[in-house]
Structure formats: C-alpha cells, structure tokens
C-alpha positions in Angstrom: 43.4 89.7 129.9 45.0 86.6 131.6 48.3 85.1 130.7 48.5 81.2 131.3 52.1 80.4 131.1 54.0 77.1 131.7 57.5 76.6 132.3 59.5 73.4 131.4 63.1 72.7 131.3 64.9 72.4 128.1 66.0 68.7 126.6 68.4 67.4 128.2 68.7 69.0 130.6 68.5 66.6 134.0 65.2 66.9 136.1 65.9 65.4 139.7 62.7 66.0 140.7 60.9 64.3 137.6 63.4 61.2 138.0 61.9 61.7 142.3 58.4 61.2 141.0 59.1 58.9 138.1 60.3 56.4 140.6 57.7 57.2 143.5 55.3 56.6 140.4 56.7 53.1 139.7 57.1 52.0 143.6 53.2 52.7 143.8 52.7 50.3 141.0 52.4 52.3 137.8 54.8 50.2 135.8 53.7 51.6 132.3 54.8 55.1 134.2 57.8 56.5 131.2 60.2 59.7 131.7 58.3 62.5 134.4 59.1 66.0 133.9 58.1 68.7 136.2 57.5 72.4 135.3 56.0 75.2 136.6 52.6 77.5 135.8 52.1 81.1 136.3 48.6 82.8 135.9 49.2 86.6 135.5 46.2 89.0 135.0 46.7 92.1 133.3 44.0 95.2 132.7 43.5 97.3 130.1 45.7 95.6 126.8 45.4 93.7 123.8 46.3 90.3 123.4 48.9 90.9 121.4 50.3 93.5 123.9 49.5 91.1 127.0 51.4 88.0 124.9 54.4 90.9 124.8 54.1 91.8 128.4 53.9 88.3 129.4 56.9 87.1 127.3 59.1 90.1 128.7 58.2 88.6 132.0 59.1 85.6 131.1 62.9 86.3 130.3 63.3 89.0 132.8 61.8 86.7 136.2 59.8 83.7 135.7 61.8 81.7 133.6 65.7 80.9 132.9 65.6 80.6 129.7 69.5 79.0 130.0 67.9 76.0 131.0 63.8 76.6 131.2 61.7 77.2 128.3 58.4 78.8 128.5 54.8 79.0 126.3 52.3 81.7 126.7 48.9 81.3 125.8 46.1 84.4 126.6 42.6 84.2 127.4 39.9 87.1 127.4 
C-alpha cells in the first residue's frame, strides 16, 4: 500500500514563500497569476496492511512528524 499525502498550511496563516513565487510569477509576465500557496508531499509505502490500517498509520504519521498541525494541515489518500 502507498500513502500519497500533501501538506498545506492552514488559512490564514502567512506563506512567505507563496507570496516569493506569486511575485516571481507576476515579474515573468503571468499577470492573471492570483494568491500562490506552497505545501509539501510525502509518498510513504507500507507492506502488509489494509487501507484502512495504512490511512491510520499514515494519519498517525502525520501528527507525530510530517505535519504541524498548529499551522499545517494534511490529506491522505491510499493507492493499492
């Protein structure tokens, strides 16, 4: 089982590095460019469980390492 998870910051709060592109963006010409956000994804492969036991795993990963969930949320999606 594979767990496909991205990582995005919460509304409101501020993404420098989206507002860095967003502007890049509009310098190279693309004017109809709105608000950039920038997140993060995370492939993690995992033998032997179900999905529901893999979504589980992947969530508990999730709030223990590859997110901060004060600021970050995250969505998990498995594939076969």
């Amino acid at each position: 089982m594979k767990a496909k998870i991205h990582v995005t910051l919460k509304n409101g709060v501020l993404d420098p590095q989206g507002k860095a592109i967003e502007s890049a963006l509009s310098h190279l010409g693309f004017a109809d460019v709105g608000q950039v956000r920038v997140g993060k994804y995370i492939e993690v492969e995992m033998k032997g469980q179900s999905p529901e036991s893999t979504r589980a795993r992947a969530e508990e990963m999730c709030e223990k390492l590859l997110a901060n969930t004060v600021i970050e949320k995250f969505a998990v999606e498995i594939a076969e």
